[in-house]
C-alpha angles and dihedrals in degrees: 000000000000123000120247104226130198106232093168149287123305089239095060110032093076119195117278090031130114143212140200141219143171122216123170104319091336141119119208134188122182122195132204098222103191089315093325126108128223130178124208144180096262093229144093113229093210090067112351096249122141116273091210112095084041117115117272115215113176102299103349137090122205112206104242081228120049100005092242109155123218123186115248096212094047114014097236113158098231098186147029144295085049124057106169110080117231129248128275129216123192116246131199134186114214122170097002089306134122111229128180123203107219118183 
């Protein structure tokens, strides 16, 4: 059963922004997508660098370090030099607060 985690309240957590997490050996961004929220595996599969840091343009993220793009709402990789997509975790918001479910 996966565990229902707290990332932050609506009003603070403004369209185009990110946030972080770490949940068992796990690294989780969430993005705030126009007023929507996405989860995914904080990692780029080409190196294993963080994909936070890197640019947001509408749903995708660019890695800081080798400009490969991964979709936010699905986790495709979209460009070389990846080629293996990144994980995806549901989100929810309840009482004007973000939640992430992690296995």
């Amino acid at each position: 059963m996966a565990d229902k985690v707290f990332v932050d309240d609506v009003s603070e957590f403004g369209k185009g922004e990110y946030r972080t997490l770490y949940k068992g050996n796990t690294d989780i961004a969430v993005f705030n997508v126009a007023g929507e929220y996405y989860a995914i595996e904080d990692v780029c599969t080409h190196d294993g660098g963080v994909l936070t840091g890197g640019e947001v343009d509408g749903e995708e993220v660019e890695c800081p370090r080798h400009q490969a793009r991964f979709n936010i709402k699905t986790g495709e990789a979209l460009t070389p030099p990846a080629f293996e997509g990144v994980e995806t975790f549901k989100t929810e918001v309840e009482d004007e607060k973000v939640y992430v479910y992690v296995n």
